[in-house]
N, C-alpha and C positions, 0 to 999 in steps of 0.2 A: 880291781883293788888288790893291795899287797894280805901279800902274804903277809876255874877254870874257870837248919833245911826242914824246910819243913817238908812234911810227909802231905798231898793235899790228897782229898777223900776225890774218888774217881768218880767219873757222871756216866750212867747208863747209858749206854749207844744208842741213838735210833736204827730201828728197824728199819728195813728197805722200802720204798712203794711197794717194790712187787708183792713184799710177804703180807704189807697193809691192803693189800688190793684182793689176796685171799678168803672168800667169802668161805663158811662153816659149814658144816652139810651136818645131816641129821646121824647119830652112829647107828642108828637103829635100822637101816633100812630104809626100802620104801615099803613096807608094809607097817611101820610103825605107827600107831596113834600119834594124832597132831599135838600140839604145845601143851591142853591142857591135860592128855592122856599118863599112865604111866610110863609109856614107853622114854617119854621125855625127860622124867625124870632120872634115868637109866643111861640116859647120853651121854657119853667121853667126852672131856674139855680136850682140843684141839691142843698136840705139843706144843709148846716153847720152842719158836725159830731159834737158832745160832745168830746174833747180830754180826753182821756185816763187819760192824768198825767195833773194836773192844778202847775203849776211852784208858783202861790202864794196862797198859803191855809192858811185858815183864823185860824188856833189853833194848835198847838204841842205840845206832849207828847213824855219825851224823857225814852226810860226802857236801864239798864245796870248794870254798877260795877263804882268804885271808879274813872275813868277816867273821867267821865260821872256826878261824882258828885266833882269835883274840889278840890280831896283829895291833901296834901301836896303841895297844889300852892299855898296858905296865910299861913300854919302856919303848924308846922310839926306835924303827923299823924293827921290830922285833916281832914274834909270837908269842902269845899269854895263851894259851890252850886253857888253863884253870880259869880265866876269865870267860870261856867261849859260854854264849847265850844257849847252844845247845848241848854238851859236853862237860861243861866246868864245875869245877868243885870249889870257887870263890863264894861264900852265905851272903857276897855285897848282890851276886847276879842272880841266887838261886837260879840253876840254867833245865830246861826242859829237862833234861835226866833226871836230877834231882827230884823235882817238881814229881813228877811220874812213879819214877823210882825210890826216894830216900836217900836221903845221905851217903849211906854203907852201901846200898845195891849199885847205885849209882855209878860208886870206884871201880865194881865189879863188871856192871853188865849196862857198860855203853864205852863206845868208842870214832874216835875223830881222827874219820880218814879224809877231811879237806886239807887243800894244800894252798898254800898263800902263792898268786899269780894264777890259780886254774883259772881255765873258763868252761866252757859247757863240752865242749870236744873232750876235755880229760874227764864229766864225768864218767861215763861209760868203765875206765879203768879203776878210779876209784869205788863204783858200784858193785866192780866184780872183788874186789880188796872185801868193801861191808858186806858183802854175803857170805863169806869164808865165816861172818860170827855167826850168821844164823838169825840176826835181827830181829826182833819181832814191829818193831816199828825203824823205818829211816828217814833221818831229816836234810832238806835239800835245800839250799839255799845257794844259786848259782847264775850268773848272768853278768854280775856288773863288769867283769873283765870284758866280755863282751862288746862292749858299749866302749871301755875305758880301753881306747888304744890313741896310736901316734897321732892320729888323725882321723877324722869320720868316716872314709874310704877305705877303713882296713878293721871298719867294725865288723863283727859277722853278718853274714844274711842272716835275716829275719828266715828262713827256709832252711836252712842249714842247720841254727839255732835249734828248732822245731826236730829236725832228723836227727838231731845230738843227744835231744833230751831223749825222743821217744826211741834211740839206741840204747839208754842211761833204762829208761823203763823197764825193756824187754831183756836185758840182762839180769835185772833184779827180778823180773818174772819169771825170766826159765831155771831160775834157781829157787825162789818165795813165792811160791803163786800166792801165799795166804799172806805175805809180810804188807805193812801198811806203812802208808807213806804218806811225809808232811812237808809239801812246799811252799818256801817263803816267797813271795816278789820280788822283784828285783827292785835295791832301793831306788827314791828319789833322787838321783844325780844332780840336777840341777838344783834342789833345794840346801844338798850338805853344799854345792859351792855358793849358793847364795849365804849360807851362816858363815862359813870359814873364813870368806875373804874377807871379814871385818879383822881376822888375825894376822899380825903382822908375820910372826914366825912362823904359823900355817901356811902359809904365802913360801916365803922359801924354802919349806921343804918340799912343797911343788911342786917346786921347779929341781926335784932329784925324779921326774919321770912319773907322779901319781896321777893317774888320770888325764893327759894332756889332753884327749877330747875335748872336755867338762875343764876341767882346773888351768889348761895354759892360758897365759896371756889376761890371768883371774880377774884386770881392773878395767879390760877392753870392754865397751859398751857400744862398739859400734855395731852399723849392717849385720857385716861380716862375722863378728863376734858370736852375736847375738841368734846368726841363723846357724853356727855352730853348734852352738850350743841346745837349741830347740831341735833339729838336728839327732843331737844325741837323745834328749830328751825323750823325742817320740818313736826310737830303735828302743829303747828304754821299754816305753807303753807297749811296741808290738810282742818285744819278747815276754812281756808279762802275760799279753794273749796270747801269746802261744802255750806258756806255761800252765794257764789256767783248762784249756783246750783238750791239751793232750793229759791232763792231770782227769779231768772231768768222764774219761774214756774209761778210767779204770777204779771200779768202784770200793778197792781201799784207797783208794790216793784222793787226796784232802788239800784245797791248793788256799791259800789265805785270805781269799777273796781283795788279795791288794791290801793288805794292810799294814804291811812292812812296808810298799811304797807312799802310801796316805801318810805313814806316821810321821807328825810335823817335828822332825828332830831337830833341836836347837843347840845351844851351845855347851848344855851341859852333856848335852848325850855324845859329843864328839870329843872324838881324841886329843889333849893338851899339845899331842906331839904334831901331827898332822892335818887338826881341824878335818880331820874327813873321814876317818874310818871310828866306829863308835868308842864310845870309851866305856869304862865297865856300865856305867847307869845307862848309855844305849843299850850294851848287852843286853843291861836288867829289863828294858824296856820288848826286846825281842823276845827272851824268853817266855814274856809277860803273852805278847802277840801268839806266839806256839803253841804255849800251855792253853791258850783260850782255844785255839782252833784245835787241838787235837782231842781237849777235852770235850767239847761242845754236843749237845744232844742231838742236833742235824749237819751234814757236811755240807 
């Protein structure tokens, strides 16, 4: 794909297995009288772990592609960054920052290092860009360029994919080991070109190079067509396995369980200009998807 409040009250994190799986031991010794002795009485409550995931972190950096920087939601082929679903300071998307942050903090302490055309090979440079802030959380939403090339032979491998992100990870680890991190799915492809091709002017701007995997040829229903497109579809599904995978390895990283790709975006959540990439109410609707997941008492 091509190439921004309310204040909400933060949810306590869950704890890890392992610290749940920590059974109590007596402080007394082992010479201490049993439960109903004094000694029991006299017994230290076990500290308070450190949770794993803190639900409200004070800074975000968000790295990606054109989704990510609010391309074709205000103006066509353009970027709206104030529109971006994680970044933006629009009150139509309230965007993860805000959500997290507020208003004010928001301007201060989050930044949008995607670039409209990346694919998963530039995260890695863009990673090592949001660690120069210091992030306390990053948001990743990267893949569909991927998928979205001249033709399905020059999509990435599914394995390459995989080695790009978990380079993208290990950069922001041997800089953050504690910074946390929130990946999106990679969207539904085939479901924006199922909405958009009912637009006529969607349709022609298409054909300036958006998507030609998924979007060429938008009104072909044949064989051919059709196993293009599923095709695309299920490079689409693997790279979200992979993302969920390699996210699942590293126990601040929180991957969406698919919910950017489940979500049935229709025609108002897509761009007036493109019919394909979202428009601010998609935005609203992602930010919507993030704030839940980052918030969330279990990852």
């Amino acid at each position: 794909m091509r190439k921004p409040s309310h204040r909400s009250t933060a949810v306590v994190a869950a704890l890890s297995a392992a610290v749940l799986g920590v059974a109590g031991c007596d402080a007394t010794g082992g010479n201490a009288p049993g439960p109903g002795g004094t000694g029991a009485m006299s017994a230290k409550p076990s500290p308070s772990p450190t949770p794993v995931w803190n639900s409200s972190p004070g800074s975000l950096a968000a790295v990606g592609d054109s989704i990510t920087r609010g391309f074709d939601a205000c103006s066509v082929l353009e970027d709206c960054p104030e529109v971006s679903w994680a970044t933006g300071s629009s009150k139509e998307v309230d965007s993860l920052a805000v959500r997290l942050l507020g208003e004010a903090r928001a301007g201060q302490r989050s930044w949008n290092y995607a670039v409209t055309g990346a694919r998963m090979a530039d995260l890695p440079g863009q990673m090592a860009q949001a660690v120069t802030r210091k992030p306390e959380l990053v948001a990743v939403m990267a893949g569909a360029n991927d998928a979205c090339r001249a033709s399905t032979s020059t999509m990435t491998p599914v394995a390459d994919f995989r080695a790009q992100f978990e380079d993208a990870m290990s950069t922001l680890r041997e800089a953050l080991p504690k910074a946390q991190v929130y990946v999106a799915s990679v969207p539904n492809l085939k479901r924006l070109w199922s909405e958009g091709r009912t637009n006529p002017l969607g349709k022609q701007v298409w054909k300036l190079g958006i998507c030609p995997s998924m979007l060429g040829d938008p009104d072909a229903l044949d064989a051919a067509a059709t196993l293009r497109r599923d095709t695309v579809q299920k490079r689409v599904e693997d790279y979200n396995k992979a993302l969920e995978e390699v996210c699942a390895k590293d126990k601040r990283c929180r991957f969406d369980g698919g919910a950017v790709y489940e979500f049935r975006f229709g025609t108002d959540h897509l761009s007036r200009w493109d019919w394909f990439h979202p428009s601010v109410d998609g935005q609203a609707r992602l930010a919507e998807i993030a704030y839940r997941t980052v918030t969330a008492k279990t990852g």
